[in-house]
C-alpha positions in Angstrom: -11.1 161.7 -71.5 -11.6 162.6 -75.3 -11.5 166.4 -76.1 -14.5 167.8 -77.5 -14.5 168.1 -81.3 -13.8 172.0 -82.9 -13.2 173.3 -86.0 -11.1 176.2 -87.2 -10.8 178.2 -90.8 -8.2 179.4 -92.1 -7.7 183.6 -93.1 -4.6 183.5 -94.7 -4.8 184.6 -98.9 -7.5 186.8 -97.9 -8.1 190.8 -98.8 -9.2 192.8 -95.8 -12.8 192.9 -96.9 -12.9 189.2 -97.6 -11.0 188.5 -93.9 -13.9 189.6 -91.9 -16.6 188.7 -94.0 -15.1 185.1 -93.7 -14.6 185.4 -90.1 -18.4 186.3 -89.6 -19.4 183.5 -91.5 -17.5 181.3 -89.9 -18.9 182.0 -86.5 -22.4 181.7 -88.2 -21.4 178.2 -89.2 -20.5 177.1 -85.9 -16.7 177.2 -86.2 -14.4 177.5 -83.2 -11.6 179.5 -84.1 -9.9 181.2 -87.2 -6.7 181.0 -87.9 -3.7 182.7 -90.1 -0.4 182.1 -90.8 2.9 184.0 -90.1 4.4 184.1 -93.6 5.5 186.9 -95.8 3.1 185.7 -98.5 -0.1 187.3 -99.8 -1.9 187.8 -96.5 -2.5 190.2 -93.6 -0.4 189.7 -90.8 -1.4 187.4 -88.3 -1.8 189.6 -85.0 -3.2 192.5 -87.2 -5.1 190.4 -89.4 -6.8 187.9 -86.2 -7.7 191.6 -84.3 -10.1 192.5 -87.1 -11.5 189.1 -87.3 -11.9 189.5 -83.2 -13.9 193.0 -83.0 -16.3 191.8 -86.6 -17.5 188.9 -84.4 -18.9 188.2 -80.5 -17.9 184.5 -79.9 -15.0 183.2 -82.3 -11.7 182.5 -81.0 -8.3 183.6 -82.9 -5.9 181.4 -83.0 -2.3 182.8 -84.6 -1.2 179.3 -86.9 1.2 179.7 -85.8 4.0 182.5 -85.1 7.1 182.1 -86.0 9.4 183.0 -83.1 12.5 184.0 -84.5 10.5 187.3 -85.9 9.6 188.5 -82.8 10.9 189.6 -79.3 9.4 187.7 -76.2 8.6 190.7 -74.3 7.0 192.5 -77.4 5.2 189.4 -78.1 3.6 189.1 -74.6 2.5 192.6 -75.0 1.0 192.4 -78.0 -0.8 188.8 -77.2 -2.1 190.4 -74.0 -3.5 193.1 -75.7 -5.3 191.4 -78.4 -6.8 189.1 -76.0 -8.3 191.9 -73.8 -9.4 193.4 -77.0 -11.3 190.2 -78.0 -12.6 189.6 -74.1 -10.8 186.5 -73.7 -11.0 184.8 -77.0 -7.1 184.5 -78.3 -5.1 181.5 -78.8 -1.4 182.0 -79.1 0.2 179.5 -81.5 4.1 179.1 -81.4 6.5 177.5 -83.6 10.4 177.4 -84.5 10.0 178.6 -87.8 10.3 176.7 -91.2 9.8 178.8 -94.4 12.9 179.4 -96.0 11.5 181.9 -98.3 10.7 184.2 -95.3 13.8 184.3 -93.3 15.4 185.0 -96.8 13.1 187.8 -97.8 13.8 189.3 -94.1 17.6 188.5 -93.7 16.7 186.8 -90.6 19.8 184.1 -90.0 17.5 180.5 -90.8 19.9 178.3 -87.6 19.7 174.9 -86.9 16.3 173.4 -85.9 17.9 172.9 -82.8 19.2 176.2 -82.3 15.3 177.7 -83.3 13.9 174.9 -80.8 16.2 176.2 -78.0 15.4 179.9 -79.0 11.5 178.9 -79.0 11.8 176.8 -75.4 13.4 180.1 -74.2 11.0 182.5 -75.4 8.3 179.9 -74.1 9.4 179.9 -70.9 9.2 184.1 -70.4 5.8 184.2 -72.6 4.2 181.8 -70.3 4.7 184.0 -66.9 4.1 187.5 -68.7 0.7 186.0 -69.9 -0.2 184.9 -66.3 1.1 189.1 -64.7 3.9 187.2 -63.4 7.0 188.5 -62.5 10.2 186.8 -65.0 13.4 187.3 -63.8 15.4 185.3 -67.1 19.3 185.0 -68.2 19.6 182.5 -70.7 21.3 181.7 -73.8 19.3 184.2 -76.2 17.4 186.5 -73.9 17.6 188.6 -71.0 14.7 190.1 -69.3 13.5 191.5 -65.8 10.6 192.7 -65.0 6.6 192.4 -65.3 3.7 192.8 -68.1 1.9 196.2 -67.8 -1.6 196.6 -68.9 -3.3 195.5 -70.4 -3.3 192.1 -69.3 -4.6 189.1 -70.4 -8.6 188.9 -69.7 -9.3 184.9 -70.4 -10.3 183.1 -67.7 -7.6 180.4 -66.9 -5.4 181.8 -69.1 -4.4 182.4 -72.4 -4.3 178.5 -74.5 -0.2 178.0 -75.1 -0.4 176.0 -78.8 2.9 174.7 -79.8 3.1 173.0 -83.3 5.8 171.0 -85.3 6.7 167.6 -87.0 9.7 166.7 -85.4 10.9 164.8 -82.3 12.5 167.7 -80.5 9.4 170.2 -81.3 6.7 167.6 -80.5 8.7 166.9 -77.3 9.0 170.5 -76.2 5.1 170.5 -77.3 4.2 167.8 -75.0 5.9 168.8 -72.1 4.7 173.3 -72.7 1.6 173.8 -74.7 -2.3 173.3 -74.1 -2.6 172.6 -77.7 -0.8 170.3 -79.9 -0.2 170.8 -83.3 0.7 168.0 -85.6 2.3 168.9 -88.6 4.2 167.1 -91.4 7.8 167.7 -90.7 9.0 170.8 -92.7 12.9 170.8 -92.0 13.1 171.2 -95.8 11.5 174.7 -95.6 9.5 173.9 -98.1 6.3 172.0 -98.0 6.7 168.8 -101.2 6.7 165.3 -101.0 8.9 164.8 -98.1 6.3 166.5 -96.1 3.6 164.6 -97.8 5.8 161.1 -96.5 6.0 162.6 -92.9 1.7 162.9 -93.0 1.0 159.2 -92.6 -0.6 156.8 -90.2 2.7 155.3 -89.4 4.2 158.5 -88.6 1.3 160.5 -86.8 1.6 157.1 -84.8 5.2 158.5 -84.0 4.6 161.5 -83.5 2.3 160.7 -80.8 4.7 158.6 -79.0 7.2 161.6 -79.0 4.1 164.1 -77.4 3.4 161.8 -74.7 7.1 161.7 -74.3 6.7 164.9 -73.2 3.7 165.6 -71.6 3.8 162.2 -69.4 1.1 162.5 -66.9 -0.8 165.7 -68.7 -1.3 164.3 -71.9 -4.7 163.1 -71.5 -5.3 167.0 -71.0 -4.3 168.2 -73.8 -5.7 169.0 -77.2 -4.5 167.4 -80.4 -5.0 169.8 -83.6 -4.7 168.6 -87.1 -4.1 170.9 -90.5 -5.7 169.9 -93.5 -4.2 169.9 -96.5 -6.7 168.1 -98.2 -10.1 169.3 -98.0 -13.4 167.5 -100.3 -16.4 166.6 -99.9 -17.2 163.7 -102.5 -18.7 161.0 -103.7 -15.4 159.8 -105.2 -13.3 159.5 -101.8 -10.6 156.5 -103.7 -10.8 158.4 -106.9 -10.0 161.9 -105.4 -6.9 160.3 -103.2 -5.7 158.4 -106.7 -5.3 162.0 -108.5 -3.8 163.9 -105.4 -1.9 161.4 -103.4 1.2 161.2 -106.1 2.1 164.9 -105.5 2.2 164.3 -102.2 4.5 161.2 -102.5 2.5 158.6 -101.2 0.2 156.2 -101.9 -3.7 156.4 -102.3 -4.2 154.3 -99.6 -1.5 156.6 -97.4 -3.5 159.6 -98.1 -6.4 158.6 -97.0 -5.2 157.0 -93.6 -3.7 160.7 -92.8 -4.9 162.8 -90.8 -3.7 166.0 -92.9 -6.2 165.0 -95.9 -10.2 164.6 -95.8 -11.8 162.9 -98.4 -15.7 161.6 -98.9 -18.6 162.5 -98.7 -20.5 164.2 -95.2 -21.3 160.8 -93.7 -17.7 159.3 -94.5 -16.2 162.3 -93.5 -17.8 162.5 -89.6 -16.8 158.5 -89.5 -13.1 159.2 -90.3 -12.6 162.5 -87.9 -14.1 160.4 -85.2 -12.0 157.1 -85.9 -8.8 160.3 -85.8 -10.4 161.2 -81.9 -10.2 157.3 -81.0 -7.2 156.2 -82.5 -4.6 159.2 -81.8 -7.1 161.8 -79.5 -7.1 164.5 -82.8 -10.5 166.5 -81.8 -8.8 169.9 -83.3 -9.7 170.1 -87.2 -8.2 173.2 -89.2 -9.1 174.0 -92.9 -9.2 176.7 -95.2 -11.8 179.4 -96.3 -12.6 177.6 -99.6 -13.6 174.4 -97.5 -15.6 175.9 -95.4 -19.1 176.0 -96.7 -18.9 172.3 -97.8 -17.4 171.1 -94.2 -20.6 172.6 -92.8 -22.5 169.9 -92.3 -19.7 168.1 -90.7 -19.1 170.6 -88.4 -22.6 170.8 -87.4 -22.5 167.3 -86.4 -19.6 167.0 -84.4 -18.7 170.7 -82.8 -18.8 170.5 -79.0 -19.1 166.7 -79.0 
């Protein structure tokens, strides 16, 4: 059974005045969720940042895209994601990843491992969010943490839980994703730590295709439960779809015709726009669309159209 259609918008690059005037109109616009990222760039930080947007609005969701989990201590973590969502009645997301930004770790003098060493640090921390989230007890000796003990309040006030997202590129991440989150994110892979045309080569039909493969992989019976996000990277509504994917698609590394077949790039005008996120639902069961602020008025319409169906 197809997952409804939602949209989110992203926050990140956005002054504190601008943050929750965007959020507001967001939610007037019909959007889901916003969104920010965890980097060390010109933004508010994520938890901080996604609490504002919560108390300016009554109905939007927050969705942290997504945190990276080598910044932050499980335990600490859980307290502040249980907090945030009692502060927003129930409307947080929690979005997890393994970490990729080279710039960051560097800035921090955070030690940038192996993606398998993050992934196993990530499936750790996974595994004693998840309990702490639901008031449960964790009792957990593994390979990077220790802890004993319960969640004090406040606790988590969403009914059936707090949505686990999980996002990555990568065979071991999507697997991990499959098999853990509620939400899916597919992302180009970024083992470079930087995002260039390598990541634009990992965003294609042939790929997504794989990537797919390596979620249900995972998730084996669940997957037709869970919910498939895609990031856009590439955002226009135009009369020029073929023209607009000429100019862009070569600093991406691909082809016209590869651009346009991702689902990481939206090109065309309102009409062509609803055809191609649907044909994204039927072919891989993408329902999840995430953009930024500037697109946001244009995708209107679009959004309009599709939310909730």
């Amino acid at each position: 059974m197809p997952q409804p259609f939602r949209f989110s918008v992203s926050l990140g690059g956005l002054d504190s005045a601008d943050l929750t005037a965007t959020a507001q109109r967001a939610e007037e616009l019909g959007y889901s969720t916003v969104t920010l990222p965890d980097h060390l760039t010109d933004q508010a930080a994520p938890l901080l940042g996604l609490t504002a947007a919560a108390l300016a609005t009554t109905t939007l969701r927050v969705l942290p895209l997504v945190l990276a989990n080598d910044y932050r201590q499980p335990v600490f973590l859980a307290k502040e994601l249980a907090t945030l969502d009692a502060l927003s009645n129930g409307r947080l997301e929690v979005g997890l990843g393994a970490g990729w930004m080279t710039t960051d770790y560097e800035f921090a003098g955070v030690a940038h491992d192996s993606p398998g060493t993050r992934i196993r640090r990530l499936a750790e921390s996974v595994s004693v969010i998840k309990p702490l989230l639901r008031g449960e007890a964790v009792s957990h000796d593994g390979e990077f943490y220790q802890v004993e003990g319960t969640l004090p309040a406040p606790l988590p006030v969403q009914e059936g839980g707090v949505p686990l997202m999980l996002a990555g590129g990568k065979q071991k991440m999507l697997t991990l994703a499959g098999a853990e989150a509620d939400i899916i994110g597919i992302n180009p892979g970024l083992t470079a730590g930087v995002i260039d045309e390598r990541a634009g080569q990992d965003a294609t039909e042939a790929r997504t295709n794989q990537k797919l493969n390596w979620v249900k992989d995972g998730a084996g019976d669940r997957f037709d439960s869970l919910e498939l996000q895609t990031r856009l990277h590439l955002a226009m509504i135009s009369d020029n779809r073929e023209e607009v994917a000429a100019e862009m698609a070569p600093l991406l590394g691909i082809t016209a015709e590869e651009a346009l077949g991702s689902p990481h790039a939206l090109v065309g005008s309102v009409a062509q726009c609803i055809d191609e996120i649907k044909g994204w639902r039927d072919k891989w069961g993408i329902s999840y669309i995430s953009l930024d602020a500037e697109s946001m008025q244009d995708f209107a319409p679009v959004v309009e159209a599709l939310s909730g169906t």
